[in-house]
DSSP file (Angstrom, degrees, kcal/mol; ACC not computed):
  #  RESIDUE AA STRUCTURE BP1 BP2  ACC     N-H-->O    O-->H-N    N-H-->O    O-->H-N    TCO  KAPPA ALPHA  PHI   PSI    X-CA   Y-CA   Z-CA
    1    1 A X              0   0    0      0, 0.0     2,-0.4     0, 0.0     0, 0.0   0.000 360.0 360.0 360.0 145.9  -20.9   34.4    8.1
    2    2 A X        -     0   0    0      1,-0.1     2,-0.8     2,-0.0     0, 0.0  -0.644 360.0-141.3-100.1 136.0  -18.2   32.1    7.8
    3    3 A X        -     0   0    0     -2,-0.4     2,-0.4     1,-0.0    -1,-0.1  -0.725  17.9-118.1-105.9 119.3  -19.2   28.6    8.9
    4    4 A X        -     0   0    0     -2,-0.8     2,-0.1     1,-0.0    -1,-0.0  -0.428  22.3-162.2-111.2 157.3  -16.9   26.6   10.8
    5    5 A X        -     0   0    0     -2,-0.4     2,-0.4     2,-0.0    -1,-0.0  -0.428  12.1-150.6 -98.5 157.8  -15.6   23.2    9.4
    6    6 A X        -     0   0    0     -2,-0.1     2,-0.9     2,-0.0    -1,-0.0  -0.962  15.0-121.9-119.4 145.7  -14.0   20.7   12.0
    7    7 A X        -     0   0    0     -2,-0.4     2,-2.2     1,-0.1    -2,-0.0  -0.608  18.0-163.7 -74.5  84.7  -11.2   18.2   11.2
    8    8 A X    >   -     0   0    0     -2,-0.9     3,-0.8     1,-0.2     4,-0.3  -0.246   3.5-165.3 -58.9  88.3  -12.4   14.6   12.0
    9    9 A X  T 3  S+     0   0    0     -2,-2.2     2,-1.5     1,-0.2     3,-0.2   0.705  86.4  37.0 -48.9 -63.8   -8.9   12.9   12.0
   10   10 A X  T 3  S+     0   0    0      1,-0.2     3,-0.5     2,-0.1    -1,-0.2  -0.412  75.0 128.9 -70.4  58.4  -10.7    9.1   11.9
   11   11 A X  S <  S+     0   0    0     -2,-1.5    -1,-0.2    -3,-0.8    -2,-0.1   0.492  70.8  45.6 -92.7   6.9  -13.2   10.2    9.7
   12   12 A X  S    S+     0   0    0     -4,-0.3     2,-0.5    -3,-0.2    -1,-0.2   0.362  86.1 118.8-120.8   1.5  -12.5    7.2    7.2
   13   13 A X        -     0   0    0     -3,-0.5     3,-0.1     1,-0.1     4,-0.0  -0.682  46.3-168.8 -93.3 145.1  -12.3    4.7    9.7
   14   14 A X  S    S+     0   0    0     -2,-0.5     2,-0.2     1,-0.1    -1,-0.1   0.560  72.7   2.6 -81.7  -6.2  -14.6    1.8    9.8
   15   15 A X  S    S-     0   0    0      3,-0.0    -1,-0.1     0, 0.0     3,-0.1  -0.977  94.4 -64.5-167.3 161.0  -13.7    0.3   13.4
   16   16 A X        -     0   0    0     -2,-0.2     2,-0.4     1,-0.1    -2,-0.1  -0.040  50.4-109.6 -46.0 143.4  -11.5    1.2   16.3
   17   17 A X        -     0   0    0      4,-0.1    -1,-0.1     1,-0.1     5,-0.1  -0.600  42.8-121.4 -78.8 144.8   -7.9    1.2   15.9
   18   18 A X     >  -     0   0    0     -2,-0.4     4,-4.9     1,-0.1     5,-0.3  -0.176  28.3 -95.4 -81.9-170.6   -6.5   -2.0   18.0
   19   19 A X  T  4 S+     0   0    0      1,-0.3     4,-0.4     2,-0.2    -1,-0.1   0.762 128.1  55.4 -73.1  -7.8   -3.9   -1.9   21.0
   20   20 A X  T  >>S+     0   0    0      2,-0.1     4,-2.2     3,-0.1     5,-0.5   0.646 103.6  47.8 -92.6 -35.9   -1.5   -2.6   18.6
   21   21 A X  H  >5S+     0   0    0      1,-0.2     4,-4.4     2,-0.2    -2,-0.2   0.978 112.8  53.6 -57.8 -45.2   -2.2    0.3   16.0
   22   22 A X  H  <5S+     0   0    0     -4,-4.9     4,-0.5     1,-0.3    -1,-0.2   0.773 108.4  47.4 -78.8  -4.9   -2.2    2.6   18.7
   23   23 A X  H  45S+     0   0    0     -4,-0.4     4,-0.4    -5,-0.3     3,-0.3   0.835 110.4  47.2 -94.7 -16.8    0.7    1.5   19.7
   24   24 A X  H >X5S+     0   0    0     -4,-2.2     3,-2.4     1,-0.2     4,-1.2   0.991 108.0  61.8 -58.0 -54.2    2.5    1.6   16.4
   25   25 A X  H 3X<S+     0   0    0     -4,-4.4     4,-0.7    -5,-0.5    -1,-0.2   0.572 106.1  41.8 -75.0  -9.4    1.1    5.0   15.8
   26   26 A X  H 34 S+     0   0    0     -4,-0.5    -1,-0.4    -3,-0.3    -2,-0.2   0.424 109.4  55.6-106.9  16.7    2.7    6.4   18.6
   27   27 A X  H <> S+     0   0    0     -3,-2.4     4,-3.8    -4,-0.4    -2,-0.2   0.661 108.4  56.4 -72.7 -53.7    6.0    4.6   18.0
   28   28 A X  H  X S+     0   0    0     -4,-1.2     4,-1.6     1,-0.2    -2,-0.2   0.714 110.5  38.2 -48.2 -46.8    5.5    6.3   14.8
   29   29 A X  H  < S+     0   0    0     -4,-0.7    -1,-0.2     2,-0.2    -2,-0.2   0.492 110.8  61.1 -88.9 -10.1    5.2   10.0   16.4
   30   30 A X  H >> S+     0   0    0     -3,-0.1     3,-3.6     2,-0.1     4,-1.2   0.864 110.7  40.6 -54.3 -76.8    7.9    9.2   18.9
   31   31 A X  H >X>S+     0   0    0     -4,-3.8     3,-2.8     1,-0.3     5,-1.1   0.952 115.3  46.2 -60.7 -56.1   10.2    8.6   15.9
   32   32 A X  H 3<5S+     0   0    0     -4,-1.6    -1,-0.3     1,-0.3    -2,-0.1   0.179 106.5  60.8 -60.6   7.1    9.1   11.5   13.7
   33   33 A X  H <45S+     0   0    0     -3,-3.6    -1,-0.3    -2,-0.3    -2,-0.2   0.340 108.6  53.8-122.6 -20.2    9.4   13.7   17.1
   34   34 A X  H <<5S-     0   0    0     -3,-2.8    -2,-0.2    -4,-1.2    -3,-0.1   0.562 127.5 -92.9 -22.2 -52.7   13.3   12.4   16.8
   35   35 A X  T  <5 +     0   0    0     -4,-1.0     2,-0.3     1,-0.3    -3,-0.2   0.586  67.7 157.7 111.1  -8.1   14.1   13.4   13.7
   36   36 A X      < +     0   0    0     -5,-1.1    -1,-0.3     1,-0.1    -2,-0.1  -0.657   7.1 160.4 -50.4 116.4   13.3   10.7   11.8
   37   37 A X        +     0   0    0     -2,-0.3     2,-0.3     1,-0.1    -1,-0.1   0.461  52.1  68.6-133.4  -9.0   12.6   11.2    7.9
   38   38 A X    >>  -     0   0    0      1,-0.1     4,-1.4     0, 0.0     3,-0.7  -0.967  68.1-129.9-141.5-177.4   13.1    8.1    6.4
   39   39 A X  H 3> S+     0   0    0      1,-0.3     4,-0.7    -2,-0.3    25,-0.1   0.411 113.4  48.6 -64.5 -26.2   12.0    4.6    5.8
   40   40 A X  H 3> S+     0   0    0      2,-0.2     4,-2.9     3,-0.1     3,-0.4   0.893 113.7  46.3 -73.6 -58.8   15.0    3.1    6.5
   41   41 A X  H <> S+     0   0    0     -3,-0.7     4,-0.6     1,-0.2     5,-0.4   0.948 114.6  55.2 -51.5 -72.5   15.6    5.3   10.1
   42   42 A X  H  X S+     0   0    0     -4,-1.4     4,-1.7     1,-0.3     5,-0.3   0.649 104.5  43.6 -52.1 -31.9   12.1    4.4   10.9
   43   43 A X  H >X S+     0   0    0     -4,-0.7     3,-2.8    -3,-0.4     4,-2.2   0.993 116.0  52.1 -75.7 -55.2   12.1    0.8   10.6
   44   44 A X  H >X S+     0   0    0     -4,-2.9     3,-1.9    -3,-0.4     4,-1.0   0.869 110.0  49.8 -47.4 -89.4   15.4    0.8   12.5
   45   45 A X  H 3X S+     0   0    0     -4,-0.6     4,-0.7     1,-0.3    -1,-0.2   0.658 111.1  43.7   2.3 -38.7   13.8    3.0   15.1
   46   46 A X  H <X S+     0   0    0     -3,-2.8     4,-2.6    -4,-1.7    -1,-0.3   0.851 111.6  60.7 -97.9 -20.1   10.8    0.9   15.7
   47   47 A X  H << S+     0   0    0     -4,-2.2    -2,-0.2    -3,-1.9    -3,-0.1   0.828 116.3  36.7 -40.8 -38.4   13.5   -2.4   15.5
   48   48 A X  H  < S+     0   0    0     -4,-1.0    -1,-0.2    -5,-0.3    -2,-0.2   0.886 134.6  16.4 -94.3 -30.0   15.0   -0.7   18.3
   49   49 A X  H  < S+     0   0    0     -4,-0.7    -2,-0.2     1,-0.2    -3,-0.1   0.284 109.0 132.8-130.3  -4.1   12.0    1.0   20.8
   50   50 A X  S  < S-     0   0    0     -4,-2.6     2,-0.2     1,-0.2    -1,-0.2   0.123  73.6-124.9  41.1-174.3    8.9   -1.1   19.3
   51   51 A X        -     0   0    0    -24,-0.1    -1,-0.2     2,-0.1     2,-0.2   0.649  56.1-128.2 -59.9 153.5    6.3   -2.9   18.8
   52   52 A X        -     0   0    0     -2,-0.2     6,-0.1     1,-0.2     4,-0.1  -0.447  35.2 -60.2 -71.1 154.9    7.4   -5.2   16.9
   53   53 A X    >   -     0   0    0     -2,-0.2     3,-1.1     4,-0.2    -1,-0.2   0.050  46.2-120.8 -24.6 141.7    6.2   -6.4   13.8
   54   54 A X  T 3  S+     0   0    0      1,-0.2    -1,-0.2    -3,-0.1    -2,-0.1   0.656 111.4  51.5 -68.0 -27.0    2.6   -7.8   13.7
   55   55 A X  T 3  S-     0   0    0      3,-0.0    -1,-0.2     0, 0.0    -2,-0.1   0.267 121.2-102.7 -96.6   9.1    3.8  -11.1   12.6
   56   56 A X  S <  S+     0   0    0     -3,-1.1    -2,-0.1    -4,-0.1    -3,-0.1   0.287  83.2 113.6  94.5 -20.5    6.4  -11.6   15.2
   57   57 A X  S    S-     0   0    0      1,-0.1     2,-0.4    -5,-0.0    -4,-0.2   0.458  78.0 -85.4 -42.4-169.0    9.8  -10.6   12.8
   58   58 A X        -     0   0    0      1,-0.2     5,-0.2    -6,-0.1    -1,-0.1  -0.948  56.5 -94.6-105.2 122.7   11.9   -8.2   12.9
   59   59 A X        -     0   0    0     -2,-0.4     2,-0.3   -16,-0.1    -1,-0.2   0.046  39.6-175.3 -29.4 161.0   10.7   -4.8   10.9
   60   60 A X     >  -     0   0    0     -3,-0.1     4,-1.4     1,-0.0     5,-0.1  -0.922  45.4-113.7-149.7-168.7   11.9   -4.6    7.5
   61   61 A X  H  > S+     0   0    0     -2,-0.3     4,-3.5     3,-0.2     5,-0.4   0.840 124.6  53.4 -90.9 -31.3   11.1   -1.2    5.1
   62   62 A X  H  > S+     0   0    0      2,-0.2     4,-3.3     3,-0.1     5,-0.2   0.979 107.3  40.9 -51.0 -55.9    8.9   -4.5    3.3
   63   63 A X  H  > S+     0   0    0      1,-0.2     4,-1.8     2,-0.2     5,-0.2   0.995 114.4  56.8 -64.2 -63.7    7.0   -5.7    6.1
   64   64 A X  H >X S+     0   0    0     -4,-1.4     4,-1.5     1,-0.2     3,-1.1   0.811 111.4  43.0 -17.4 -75.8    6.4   -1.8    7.1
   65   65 A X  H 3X S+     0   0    0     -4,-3.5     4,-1.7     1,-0.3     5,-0.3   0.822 110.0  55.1 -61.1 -27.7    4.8   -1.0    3.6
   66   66 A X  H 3X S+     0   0    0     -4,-3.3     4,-2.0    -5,-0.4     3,-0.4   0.987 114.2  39.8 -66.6 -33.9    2.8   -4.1    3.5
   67   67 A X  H XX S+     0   0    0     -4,-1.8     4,-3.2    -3,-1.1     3,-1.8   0.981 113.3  52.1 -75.0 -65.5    1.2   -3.3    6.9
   68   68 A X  H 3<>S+     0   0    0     -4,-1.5     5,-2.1     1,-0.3    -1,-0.3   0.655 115.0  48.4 -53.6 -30.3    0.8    0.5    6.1
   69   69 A X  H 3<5S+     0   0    0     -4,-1.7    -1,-0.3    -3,-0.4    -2,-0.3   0.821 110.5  46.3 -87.1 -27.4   -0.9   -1.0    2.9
   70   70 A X  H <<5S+     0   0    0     -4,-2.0    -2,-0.2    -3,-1.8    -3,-0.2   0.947 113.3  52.1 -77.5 -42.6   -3.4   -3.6    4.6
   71   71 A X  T  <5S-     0   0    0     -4,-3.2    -1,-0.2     1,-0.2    -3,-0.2   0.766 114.4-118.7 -91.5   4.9   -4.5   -1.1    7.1
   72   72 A X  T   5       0   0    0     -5,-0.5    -3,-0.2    -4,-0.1    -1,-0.2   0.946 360.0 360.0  95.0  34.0   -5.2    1.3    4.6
   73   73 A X      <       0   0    0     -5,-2.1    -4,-0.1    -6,-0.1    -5,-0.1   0.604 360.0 360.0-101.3 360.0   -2.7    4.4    5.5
């Protein structure tokens, strides 16, 4: 008998995401629900529709990777 497995999508997080994650991430699915495939569109995309950058800038494809890198995606 076949045992069934579940997907936890946050099974690797260590804390709630904050109001800003959640909002990126659906910024994120927004764009990619667009048509948006790369790094370049996407920073343009969130430039245009938000949030903005966590530090108060303007995206860049830099600022993007660094973030994407601190929060561990």
């Amino acid at each position: 008998m076949a045992v069934d497995r579940y997907l936890e999508p946050h099974q690797a997080r260590q804390r709630p995401g904050t109001l800003f994650e959640d909002l990126l991430g659906d910024a994120i699915e927004r764009a990619f629900g667009e048509g948006v495939q790369t790094l370049p569109e996407l920073v343009a995309y969130l430039n245009r529709s938000g949030p903005g950058c966590d530090n108060g800038e303007v995206w860049t494809e830099a600022s993007f990777q660094a973030l994407m890198a601190r929060l561990g995606y």
